[in-house]
TIVO-2410 file (N, C-alpha, C; in nm, 3 decimals):
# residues 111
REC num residu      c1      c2      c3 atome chaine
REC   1      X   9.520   7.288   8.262     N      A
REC   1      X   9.664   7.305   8.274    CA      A
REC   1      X   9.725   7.294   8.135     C      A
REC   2      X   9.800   7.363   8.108     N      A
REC   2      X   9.896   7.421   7.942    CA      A
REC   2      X  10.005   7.316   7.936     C      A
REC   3      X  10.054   7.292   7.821     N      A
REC   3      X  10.169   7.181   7.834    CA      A
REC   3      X  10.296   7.237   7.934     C      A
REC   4      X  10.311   7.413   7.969     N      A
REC   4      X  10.418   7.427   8.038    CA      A
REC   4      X  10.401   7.414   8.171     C      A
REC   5      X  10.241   7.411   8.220     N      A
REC   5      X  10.235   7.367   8.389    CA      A
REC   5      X  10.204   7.211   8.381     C      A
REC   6      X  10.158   7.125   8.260     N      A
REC   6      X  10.212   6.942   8.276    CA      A
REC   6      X  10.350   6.984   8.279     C      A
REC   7      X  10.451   7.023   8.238     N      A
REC   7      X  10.600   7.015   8.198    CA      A
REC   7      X  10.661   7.003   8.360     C      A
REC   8      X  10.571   7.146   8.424     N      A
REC   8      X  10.642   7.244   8.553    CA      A
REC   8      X  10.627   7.100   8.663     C      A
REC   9      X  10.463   7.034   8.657     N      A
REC   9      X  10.452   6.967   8.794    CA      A
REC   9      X  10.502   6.791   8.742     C      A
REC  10      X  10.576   6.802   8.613     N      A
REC  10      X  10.612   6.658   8.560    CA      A
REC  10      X  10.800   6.640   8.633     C      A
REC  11      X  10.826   6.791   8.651     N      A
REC  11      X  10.986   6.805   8.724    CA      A
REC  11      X  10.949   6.791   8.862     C      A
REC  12      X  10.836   6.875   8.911     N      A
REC  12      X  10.823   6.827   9.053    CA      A
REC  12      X  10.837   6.694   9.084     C      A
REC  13      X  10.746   6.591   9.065     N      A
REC  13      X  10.711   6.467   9.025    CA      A
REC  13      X  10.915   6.419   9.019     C      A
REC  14      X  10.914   6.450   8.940     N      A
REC  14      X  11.079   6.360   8.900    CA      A
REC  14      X  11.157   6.407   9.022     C      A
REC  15      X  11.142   6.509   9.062     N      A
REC  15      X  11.214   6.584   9.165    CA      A
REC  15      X  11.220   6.507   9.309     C      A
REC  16      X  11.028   6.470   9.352     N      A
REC  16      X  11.014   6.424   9.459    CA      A
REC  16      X  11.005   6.542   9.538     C      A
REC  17      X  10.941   6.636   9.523     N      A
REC  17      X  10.891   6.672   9.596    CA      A
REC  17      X  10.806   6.690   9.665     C      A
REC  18      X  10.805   6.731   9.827     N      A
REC  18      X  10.675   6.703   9.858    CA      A
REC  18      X  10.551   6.770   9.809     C      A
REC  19      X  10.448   6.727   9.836     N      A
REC  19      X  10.260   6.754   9.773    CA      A
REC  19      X  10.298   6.889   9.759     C      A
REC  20      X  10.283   6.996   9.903     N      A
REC  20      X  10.275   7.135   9.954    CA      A
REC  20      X  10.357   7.196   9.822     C      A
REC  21      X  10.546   7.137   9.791     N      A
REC  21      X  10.590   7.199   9.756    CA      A
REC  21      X  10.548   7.188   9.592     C      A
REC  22      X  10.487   7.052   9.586     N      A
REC  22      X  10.409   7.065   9.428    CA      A
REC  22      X  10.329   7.174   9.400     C      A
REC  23      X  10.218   7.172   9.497     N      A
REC  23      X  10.066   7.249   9.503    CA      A
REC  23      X  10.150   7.395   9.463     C      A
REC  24      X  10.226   7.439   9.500     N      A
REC  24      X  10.306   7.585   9.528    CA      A
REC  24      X  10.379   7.597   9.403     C      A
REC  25      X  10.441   7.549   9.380     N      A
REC  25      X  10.505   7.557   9.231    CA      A
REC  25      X  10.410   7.586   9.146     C      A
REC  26      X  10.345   7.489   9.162     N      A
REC  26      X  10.203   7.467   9.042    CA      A
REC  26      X  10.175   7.620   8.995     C      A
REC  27      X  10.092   7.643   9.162     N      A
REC  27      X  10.031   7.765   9.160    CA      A
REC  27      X  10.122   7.890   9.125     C      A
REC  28      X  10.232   7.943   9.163     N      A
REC  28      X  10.353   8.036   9.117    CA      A
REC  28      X  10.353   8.017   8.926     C      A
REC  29      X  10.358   7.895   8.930     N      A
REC  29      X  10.378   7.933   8.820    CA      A
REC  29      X  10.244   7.915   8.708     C      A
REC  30      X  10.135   7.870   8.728     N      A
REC  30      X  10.027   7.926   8.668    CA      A
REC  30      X  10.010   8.068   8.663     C      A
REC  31      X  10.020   8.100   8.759     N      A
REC  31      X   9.930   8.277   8.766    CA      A
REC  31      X   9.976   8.379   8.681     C      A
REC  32      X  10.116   8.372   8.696     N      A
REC  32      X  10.198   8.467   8.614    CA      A
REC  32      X  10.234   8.593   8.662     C      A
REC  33      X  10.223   8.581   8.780     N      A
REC  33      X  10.262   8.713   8.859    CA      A
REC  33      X  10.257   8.702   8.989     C      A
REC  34      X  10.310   8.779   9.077     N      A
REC  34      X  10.392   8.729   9.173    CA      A
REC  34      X  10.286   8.748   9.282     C      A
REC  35      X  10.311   8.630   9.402     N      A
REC  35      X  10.228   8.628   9.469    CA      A
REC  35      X  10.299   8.638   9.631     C      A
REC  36      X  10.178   8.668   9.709     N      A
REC  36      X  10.240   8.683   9.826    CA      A
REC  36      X  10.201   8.552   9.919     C      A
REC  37      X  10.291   8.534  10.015     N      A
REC  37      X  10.231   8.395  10.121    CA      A
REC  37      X  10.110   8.424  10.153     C      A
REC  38      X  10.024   8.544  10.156     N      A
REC  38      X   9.880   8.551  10.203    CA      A
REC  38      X   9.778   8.486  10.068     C      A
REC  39      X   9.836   8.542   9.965     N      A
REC  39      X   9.735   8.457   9.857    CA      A
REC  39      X   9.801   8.337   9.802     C      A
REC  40      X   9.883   8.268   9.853     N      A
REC  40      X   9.897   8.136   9.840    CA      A
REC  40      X   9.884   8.056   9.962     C      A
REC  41      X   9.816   8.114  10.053     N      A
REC  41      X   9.748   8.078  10.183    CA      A
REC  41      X   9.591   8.010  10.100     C      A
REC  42      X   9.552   8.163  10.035     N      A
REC  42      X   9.419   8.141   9.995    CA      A
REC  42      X   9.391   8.049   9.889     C      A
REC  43      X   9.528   8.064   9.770     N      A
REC  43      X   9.509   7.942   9.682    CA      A
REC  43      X   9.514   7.784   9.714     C      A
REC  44      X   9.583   7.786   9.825     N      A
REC  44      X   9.632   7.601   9.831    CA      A
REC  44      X   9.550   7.581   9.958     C      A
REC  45      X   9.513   7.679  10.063     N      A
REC  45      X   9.474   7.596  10.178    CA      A
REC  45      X   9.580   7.587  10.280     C      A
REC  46      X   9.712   7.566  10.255     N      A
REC  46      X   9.759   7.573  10.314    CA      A
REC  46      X   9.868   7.610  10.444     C      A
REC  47      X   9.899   7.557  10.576     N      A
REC  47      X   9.938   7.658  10.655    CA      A
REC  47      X  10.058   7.739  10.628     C      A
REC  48      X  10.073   7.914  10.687     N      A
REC  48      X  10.166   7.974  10.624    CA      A
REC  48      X  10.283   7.920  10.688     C      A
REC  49      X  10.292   7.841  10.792     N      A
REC  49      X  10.464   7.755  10.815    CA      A
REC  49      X  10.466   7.682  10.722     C      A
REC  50      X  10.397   7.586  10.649     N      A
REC  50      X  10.413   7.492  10.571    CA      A
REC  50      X  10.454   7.538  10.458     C      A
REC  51      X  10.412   7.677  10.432     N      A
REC  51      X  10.426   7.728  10.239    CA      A
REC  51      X  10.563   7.798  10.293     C      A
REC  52      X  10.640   7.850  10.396     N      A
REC  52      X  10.671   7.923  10.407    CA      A
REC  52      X  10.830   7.826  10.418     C      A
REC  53      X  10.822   7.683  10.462     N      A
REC  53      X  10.882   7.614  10.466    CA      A
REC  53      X  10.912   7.544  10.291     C      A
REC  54      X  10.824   7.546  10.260     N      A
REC  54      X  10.865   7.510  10.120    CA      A
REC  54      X  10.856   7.558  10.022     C      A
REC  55      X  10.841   7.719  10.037     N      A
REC  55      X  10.908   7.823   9.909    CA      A
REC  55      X  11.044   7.822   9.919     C      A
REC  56      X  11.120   7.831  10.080     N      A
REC  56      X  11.215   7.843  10.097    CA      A
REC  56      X  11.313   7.731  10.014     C      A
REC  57      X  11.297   7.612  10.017     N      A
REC  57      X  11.372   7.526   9.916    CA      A
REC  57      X  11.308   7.530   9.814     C      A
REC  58      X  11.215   7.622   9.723     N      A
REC  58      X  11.184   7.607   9.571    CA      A
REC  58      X  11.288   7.705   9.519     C      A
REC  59      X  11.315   7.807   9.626     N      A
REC  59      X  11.382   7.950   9.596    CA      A
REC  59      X  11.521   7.871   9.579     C      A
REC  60      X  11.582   7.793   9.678     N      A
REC  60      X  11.715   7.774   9.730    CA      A
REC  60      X  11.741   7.656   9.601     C      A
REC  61      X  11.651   7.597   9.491     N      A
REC  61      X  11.643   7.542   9.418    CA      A
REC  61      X  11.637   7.605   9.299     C      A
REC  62      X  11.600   7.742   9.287     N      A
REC  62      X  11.612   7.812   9.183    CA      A
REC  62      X  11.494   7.804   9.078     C      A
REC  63      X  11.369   7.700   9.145     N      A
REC  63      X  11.261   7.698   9.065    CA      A
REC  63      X  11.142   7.823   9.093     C      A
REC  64      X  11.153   7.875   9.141     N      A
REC  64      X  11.091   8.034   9.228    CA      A
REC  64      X  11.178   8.132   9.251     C      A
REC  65      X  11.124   8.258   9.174     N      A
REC  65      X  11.193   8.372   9.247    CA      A
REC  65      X  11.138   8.448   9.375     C      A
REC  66      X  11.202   8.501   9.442     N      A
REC  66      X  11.170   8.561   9.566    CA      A
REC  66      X  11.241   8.743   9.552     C      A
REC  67      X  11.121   8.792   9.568     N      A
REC  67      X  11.163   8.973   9.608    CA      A
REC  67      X  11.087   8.976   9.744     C      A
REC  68      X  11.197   9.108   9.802     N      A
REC  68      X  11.153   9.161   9.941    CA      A
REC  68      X  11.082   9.284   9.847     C      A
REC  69      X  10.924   9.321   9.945     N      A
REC  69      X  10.884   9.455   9.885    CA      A
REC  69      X  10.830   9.511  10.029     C      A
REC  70      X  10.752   9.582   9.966     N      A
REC  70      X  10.647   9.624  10.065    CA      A
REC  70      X  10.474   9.671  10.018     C      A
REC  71      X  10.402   9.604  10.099     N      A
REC  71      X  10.255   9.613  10.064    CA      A
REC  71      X  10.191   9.720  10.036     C      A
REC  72      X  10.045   9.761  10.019     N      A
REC  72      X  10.010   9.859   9.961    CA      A
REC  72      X  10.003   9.979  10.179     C      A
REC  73      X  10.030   9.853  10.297     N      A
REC  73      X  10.022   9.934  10.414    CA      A
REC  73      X  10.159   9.962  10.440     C      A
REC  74      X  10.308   9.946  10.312     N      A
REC  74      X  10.403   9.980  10.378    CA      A
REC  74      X  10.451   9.861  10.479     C      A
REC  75      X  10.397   9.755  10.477     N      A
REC  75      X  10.473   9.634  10.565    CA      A
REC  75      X  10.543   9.588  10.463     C      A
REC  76      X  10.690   9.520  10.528     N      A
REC  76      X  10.783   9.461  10.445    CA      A
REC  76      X  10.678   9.320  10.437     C      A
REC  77      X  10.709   9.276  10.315     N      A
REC  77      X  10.668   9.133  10.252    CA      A
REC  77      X  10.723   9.028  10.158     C      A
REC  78      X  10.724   8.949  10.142     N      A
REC  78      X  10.809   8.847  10.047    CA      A
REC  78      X  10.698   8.838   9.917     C      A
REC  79      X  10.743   8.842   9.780     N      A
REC  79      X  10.672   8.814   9.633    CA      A
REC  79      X  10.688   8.726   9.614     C      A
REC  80      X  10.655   8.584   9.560     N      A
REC  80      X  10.707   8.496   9.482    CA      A
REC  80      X  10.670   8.515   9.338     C      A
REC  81      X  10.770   8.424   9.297     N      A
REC  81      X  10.725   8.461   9.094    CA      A
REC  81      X  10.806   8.348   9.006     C      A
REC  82      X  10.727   8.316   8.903     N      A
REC  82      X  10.765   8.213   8.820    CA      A
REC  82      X  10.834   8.265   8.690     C      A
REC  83      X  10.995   8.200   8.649     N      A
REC  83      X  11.019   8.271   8.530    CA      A
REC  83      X  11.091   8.150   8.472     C      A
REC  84      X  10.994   8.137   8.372     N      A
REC  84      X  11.093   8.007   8.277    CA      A
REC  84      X  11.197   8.005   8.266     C      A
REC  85      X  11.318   8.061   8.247     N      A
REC  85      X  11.406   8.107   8.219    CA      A
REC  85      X  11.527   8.020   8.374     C      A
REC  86      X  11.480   8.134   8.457     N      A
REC  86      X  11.500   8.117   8.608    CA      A
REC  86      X  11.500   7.945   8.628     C      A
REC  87      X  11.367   7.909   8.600     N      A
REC  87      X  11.373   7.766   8.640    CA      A
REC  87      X  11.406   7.674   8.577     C      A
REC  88      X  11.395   7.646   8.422     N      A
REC  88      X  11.522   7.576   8.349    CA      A
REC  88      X  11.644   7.586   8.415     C      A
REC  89      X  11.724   7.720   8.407     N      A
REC  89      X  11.842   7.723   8.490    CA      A
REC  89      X  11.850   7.621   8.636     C      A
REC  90      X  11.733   7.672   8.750     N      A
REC  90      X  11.765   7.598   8.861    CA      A
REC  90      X  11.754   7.465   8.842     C      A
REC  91      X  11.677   7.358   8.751     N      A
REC  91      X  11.641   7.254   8.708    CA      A
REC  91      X  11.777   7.210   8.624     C      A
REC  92      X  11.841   7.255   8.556     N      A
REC  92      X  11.974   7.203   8.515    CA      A
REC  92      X  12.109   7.211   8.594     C      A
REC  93      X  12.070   7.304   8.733     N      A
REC  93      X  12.172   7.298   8.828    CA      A
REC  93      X  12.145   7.189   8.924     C      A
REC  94      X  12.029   7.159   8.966     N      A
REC  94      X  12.007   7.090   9.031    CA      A
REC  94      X  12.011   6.902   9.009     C      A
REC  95      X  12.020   6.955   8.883     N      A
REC  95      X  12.055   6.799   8.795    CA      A
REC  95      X  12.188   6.793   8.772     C      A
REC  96      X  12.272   6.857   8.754     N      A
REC  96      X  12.385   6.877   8.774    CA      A
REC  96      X  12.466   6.841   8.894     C      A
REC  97      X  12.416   6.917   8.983     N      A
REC  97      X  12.456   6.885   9.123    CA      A
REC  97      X  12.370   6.722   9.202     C      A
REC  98      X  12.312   6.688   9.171     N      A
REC  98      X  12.288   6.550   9.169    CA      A
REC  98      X  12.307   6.406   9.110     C      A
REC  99      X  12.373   6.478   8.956     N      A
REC  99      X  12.464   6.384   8.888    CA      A
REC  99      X  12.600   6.360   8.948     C      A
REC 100      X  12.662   6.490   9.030     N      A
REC 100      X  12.785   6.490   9.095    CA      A
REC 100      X  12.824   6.425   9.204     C      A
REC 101      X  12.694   6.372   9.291     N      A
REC 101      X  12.678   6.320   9.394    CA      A
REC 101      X  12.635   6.180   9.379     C      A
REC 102      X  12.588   6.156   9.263     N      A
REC 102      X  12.574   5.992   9.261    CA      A
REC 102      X  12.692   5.938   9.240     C      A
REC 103      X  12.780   6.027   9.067     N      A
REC 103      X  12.893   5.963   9.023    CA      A
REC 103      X  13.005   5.945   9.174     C      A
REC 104      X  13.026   6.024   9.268     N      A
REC 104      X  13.067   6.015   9.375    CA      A
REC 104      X  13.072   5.902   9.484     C      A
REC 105      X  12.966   5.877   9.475     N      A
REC 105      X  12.883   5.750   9.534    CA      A
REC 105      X  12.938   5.624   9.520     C      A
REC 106      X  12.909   5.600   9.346     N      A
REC 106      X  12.975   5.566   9.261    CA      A
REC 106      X  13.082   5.512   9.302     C      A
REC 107      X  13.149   5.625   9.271     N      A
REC 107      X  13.311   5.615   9.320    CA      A
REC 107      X  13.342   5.513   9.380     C      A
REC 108      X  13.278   5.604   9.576     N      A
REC 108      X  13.321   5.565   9.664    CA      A
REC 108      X  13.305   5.412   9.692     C      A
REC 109      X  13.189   5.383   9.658     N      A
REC 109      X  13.132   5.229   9.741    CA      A
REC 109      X  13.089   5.088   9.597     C      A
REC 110      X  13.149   5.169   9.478     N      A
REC 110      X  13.111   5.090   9.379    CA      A
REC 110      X  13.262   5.110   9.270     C      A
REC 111      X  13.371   5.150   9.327     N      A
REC 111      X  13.442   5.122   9.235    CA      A
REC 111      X  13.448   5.191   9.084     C      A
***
């Protein structure tokens, strides 16, 4: 692993996310090109509700991109894909929006 996938699964880690949604990040963003839920079936092992459940909050987190395509049989399919860029961004929103909710907190029950 390169210092940018220690970097990638050192935010997971701080993040708290769960294992699945570690293992998945990891993998998205090692490969370097976009993968489908069938070969991240084959990379992690794991079930496609489970990956399918937690791309959905990597995407909605902005640490994964997601395209609709279609396969080489013409079935619609979902891509995932890792872009530094992309995920700095979702990683400073998401810290953002969790700094907003403590100071709130804050506020409310601490004066």
């Amino acid at each position: 692993m390169g210092r940018r996938g220690r970097a990638v699964r050192e935010v997971a880690l701080l993040f708290g996310l769960p294992p699945t949604a570690q293992l998945l990040l990891a993998a998205v963003a090692e490969v370097g090109r976009e993968l489908s839920i069938s070969h991240l079936r084959e990379r992690t092992g794991r079930s496609e509700r489970a990956i399918r459940l937690h791309l959905k909050s990597l995407v909605e987190m902005g640490l994964i991109r997601k395209r609709v395509g279609r396969t080489e049989r013409k079935r619609r399919a979902c891509f995932y894909s890792f872009d530094p860029g992309s995920f700095a961004e979702g990683v400073r929103r998401s810290l953002r929006e969790r700094s907003r909710r403590l100071e709130e907190l804050l506020r409310e029950h601490f004066g």
